[in-house]
C-alpha positions in Angstrom: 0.0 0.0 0.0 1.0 3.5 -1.2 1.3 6.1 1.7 2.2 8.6 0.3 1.0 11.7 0.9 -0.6 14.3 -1.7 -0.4 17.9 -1.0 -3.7 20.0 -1.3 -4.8 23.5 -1.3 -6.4 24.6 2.5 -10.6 23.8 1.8 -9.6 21.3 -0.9 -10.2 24.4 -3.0 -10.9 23.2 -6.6 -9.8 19.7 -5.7 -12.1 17.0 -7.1 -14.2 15.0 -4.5 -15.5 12.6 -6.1 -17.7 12.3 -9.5 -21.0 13.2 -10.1 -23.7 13.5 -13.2 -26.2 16.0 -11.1 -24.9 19.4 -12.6 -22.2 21.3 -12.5 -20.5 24.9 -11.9 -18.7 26.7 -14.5 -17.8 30.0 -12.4 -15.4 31.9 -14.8 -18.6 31.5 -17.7 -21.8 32.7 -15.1 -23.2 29.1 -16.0 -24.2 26.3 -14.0 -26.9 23.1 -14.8 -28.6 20.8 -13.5 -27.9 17.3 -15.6 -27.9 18.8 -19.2 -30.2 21.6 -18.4 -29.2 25.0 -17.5 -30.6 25.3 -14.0 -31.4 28.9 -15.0 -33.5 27.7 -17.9 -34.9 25.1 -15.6 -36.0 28.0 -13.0 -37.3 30.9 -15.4 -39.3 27.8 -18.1 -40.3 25.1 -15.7 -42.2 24.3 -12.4 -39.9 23.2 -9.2 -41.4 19.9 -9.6 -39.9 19.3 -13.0 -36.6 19.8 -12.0 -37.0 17.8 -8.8 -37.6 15.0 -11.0 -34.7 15.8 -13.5 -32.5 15.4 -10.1 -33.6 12.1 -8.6 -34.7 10.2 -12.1 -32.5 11.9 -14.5 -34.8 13.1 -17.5 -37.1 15.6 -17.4 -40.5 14.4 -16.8 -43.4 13.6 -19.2 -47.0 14.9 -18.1 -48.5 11.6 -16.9 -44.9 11.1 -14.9 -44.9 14.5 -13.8 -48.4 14.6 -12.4 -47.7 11.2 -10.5 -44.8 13.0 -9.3 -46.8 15.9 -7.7 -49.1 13.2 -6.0 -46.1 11.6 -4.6 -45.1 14.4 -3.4 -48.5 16.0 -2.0 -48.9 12.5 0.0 -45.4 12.9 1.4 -46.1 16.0 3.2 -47.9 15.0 5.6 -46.2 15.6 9.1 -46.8 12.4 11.8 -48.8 12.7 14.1 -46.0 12.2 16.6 -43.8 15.1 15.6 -46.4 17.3 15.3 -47.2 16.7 18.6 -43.7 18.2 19.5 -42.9 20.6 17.4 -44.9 23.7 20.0 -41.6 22.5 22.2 -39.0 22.5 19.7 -40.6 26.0 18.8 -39.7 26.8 22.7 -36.5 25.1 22.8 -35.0 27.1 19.6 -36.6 30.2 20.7 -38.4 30.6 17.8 -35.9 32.8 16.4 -33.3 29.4 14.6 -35.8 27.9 12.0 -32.6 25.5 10.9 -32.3 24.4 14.6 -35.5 23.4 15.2 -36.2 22.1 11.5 -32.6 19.2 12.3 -34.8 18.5 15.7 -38.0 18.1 13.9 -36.1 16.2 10.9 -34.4 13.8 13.2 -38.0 12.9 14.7 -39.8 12.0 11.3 -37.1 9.9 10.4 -37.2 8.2 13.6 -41.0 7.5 13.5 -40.9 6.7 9.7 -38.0 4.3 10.3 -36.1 5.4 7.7 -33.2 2.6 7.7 -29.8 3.0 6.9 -28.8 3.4 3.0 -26.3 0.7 3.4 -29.3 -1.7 4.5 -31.9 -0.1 1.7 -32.7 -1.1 -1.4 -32.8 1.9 -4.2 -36.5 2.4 -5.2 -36.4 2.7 -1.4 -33.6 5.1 -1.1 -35.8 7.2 -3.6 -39.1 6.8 -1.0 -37.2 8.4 1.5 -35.5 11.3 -0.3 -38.8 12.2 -1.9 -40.5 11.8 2.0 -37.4 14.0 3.4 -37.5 16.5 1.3 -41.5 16.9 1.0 -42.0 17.4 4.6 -38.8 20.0 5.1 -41.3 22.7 4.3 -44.0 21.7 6.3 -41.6 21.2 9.1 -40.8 24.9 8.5 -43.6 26.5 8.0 -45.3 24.9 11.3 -42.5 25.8 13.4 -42.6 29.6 12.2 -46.0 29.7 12.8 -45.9 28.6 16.4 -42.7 30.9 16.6 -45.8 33.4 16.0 -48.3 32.6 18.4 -50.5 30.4 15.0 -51.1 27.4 14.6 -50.0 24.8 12.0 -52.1 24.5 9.1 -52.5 21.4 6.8 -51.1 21.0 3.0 -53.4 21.5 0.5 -53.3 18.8 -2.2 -54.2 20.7 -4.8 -51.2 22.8 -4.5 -47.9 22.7 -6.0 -44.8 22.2 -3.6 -43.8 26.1 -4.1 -47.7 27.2 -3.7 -48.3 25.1 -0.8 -45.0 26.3 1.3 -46.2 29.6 0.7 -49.5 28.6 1.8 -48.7 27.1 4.9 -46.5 30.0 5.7 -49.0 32.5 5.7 -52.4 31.0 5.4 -53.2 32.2 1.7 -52.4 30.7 -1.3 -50.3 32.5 -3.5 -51.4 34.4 -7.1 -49.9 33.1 -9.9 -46.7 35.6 -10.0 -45.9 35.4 -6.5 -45.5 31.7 -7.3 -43.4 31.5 -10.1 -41.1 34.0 -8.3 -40.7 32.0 -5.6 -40.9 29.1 -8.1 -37.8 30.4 -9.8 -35.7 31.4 -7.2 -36.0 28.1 -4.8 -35.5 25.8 -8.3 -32.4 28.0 -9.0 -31.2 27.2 -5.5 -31.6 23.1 -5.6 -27.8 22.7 -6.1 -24.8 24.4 -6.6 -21.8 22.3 -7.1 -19.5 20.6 -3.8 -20.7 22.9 -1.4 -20.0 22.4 2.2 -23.6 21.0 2.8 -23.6 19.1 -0.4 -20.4 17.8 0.6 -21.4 16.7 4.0 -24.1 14.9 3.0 -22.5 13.1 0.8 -19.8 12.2 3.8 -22.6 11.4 5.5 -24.6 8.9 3.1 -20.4 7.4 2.0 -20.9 5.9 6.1 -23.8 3.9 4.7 -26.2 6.0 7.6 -29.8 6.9 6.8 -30.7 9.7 4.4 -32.6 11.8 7.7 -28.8 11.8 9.5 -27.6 12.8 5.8 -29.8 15.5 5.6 -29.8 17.0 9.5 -25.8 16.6 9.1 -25.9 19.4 5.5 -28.4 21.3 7.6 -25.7 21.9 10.2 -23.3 22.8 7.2 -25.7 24.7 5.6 -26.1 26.8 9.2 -22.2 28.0 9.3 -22.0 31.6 8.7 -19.1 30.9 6.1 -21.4 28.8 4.0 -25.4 29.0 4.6 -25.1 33.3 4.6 -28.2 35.7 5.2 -30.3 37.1 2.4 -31.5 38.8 5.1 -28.4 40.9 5.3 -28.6 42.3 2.0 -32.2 43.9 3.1 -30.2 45.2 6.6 -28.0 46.8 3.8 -30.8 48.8 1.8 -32.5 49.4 5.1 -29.0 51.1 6.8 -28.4 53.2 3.5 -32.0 54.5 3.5 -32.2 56.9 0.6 -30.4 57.3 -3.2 -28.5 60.0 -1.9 -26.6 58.2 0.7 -25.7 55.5 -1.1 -22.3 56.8 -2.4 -20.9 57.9 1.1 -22.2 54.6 3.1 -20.7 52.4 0.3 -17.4 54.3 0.1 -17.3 54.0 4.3 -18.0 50.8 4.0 -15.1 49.8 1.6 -12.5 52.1 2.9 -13.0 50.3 6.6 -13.0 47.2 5.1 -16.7 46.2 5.6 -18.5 43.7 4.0 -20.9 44.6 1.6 -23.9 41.7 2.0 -25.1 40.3 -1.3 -22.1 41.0 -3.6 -19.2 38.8 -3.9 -19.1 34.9 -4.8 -16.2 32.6 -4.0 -16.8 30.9 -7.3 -18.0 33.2 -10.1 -15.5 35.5 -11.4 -18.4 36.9 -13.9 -22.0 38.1 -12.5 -23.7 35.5 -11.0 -26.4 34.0 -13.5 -28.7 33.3 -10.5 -29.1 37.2 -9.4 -29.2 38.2 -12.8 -32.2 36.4 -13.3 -33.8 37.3 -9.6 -33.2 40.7 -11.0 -35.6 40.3 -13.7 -37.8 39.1 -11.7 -37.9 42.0 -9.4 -38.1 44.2 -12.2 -40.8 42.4 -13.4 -43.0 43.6 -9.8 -41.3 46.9 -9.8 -41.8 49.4 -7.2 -39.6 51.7 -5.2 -38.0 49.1 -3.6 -36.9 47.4 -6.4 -35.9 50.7 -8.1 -33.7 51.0 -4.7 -32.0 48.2 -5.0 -31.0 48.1 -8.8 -29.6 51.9 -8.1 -27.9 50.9 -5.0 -26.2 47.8 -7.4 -25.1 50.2 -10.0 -23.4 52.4 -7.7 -21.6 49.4 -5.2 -20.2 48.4 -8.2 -19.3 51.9 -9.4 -17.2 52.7 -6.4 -15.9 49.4 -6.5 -14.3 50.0 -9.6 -13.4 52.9 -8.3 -11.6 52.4 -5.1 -10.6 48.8 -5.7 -9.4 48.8 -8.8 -8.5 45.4 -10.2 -10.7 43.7 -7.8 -13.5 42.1 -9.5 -16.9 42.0 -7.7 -20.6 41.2 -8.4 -23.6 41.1 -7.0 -24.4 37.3 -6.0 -27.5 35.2 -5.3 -28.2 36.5 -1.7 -29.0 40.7 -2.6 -32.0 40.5 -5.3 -33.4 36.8 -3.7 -34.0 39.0 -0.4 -35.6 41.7 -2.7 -37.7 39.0 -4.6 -39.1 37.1 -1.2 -40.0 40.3 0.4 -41.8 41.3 -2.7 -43.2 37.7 -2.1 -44.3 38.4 1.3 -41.5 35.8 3.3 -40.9 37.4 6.1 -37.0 37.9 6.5 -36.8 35.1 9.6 -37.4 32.8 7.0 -35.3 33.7 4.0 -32.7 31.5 4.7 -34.8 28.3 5.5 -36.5 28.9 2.2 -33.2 28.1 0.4 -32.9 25.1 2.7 -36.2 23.9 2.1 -34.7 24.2 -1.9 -31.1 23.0 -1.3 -32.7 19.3 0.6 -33.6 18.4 -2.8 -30.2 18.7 -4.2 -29.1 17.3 -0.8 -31.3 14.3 -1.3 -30.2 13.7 -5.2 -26.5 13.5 -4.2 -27.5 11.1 -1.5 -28.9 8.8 -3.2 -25.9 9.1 -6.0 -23.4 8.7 -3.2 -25.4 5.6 -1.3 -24.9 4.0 -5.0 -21.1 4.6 -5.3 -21.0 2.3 -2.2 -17.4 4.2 -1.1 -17.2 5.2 2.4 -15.4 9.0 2.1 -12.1 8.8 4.5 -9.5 11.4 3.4 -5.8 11.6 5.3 -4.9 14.2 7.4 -1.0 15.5 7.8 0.4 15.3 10.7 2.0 19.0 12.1 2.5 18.4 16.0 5.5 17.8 18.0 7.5 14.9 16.9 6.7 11.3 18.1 6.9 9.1 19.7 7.9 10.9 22.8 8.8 9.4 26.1 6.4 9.5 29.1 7.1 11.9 31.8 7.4 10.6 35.3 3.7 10.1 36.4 2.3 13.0 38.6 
């Protein structure tokens, strides 16, 4: 056995983890897809649904399939009786202020009552049961535990809503008009994957032990609830809110950068061009217009203006996080809730790479190098 060792960059930055045939991210073009599909495409042309299916079965659906799908999917949202039972103390326990927290408590439980067994011990038509349950039920979960957080009580699915329509629904006791749900539509399918991210990544870890697709899941949700990784579309409205007006924009920007703030909602990691998901949420925004909206496309062209300006050379853009907080407030999610909504997105990508890892049957054990003092080292006389 080989042991040698192979020098990588710190974050395994743009080293490749394993292979994968669920999409891909190409950040120096502003592309990425999902299969063969732009994801973009995907989110602007086609309902969350379709893409779902794209993920887990790998061609886009026909309209028998796809209206199977969306009963499959209806009948898996149904919270048990059990966890509902304890989500009004997981509400108390997370303070109803950490969605994420109480969603990995709430997770944990349904997997428990459904008995959701171990990938290594399940068959794959079962595997695909269990992602579809998981990730049906994440909103439900969510919703039901910000409503609580509100002094309301859970409401039930409606069957005759779409997975988009009915999250709204539950959320706020109305179901969506048409617009409002293709916005939301479009930006949670845009936000099903996004490459190795540190979720993504962790779940597949997770699923490479041969553990069961919940612990998968709750395991990306504590990735996914890292500062560093999960951000805040949030922040990008604390942003508009703490510039106020057009003509403050240039002197809080240009404090901002001289200090060496962050500005929330610009900047990616892995596009070096604009990021194609924002562009599109722009559009969208546009589309509802509004002072608001009219805000935040001036305050964009002027960030990136002074950018240019005081840091020359340094390339920045705005990313997915500024115009999906413009496009969910326009959308009526209130801003507690922005970031589960991408998480009640992402646990489908989760789910896909799950089930893709569970059939590479590898468990996931990297090497670590060694940095500490040299041993072995004698004892020191016992104390």
């Amino acid at each position: 056995m080989d042991d040698t060792l192979i020098d990588v960059p710190r974050g395994l930055t743009n080293v490749v983890a394993a292979e994968t045939a669920l999409g891909d991210v190409r950040g120096h073009e502003g592309f990425y897809h999902y299969r063969q599909y732009s994801a973009v495409e995907l989110a602007s042309e086609r309902t969350f649904e379709e893409a779902w299916y794209l993920l887990v079965f790998g061609d886009l659906p026909t309209r028998p399939q796809l209206d199977a799908f969306k009963r499959r999917v209806a009948d898996a949202r149904t919270i048990p009786d059990e966890v509902a039972a304890m989500l009004p103390a997981i509400a108390r326990v997370t303070g109803g202020t950490d969605a994420l927290a109480g969603l990995r408590l709430a997770l944990g439980a349904v997997a428990a009552v459904d008995g959701i067994r171990p990938l290594y011990d399940t068959a794959a038509d079962a595997r695909i049961d269990d992602a579809i349950r998981v990730a049906a039920v994440t909103p439900a979960l969510l919703a039901a535990l910000h409503r609580l957080a509100a002094g309301e009580q859970p409401i039930l699915s409606r069957p005759d809503l779409g997975h988009v329509a009915n999250y709204l629904y539950l959320l706020s006791g109305t179901a969506p008009d048409a617009r409002t749900e293709h916005a939301v539509s479009a930006y949670m399918t845009a936000a099903i994957d996004h490459g190795f991210n540190a979720s993504t990544f962790t779940a597949r870890v997770i699923a490479s032990t041969g553990a069961d697709l919940g612990s998968a899941v709750v395991g990306a949700l504590g990735a996914l609830a890292g500062p560093l990784h999960g951000g805040a579309p949030s922040r990008a409205l604390d942003t508009l809110d703490a510039i106020g007006s057009p003509d403050r924009i240039d002197a809080w920007v240009t404090d901002a950068v001289l200090s060496g703030g962050r500005i929330m909602g610009f900047g990616h990691p892995v596009y070096r061009t604009e990021d194609p998901r924002s562009r599109m949420l722009r559009t969208i925004a546009e589309g509802f217009g509004g002072s608001r909206v009219e805000f935040a496309t001036a305050v964009e062209k002027r960030v990136l203006a002074l950018l240019s300006e005081l840091k020359p050379g340094r390339e920045l853009h705005t990313n997915v996080e500024f115009y999906a907080a413009v496009v969910m407030e326009l959308c009526g999610i209130p801003r507690s809730m922005f970031t589960p909504t991408f998480a009640a997105a992402r646990v489908v990508g989760w789910t896909a790479h799950i089930l893709e890892q569970a059939a590479d049957g590898k468990i996931i054990r990297p090497s670590s190098r060694y940095v500490g003092e040299p041993a072995p080292a004698p004892l020191p006389p016992a104390v």
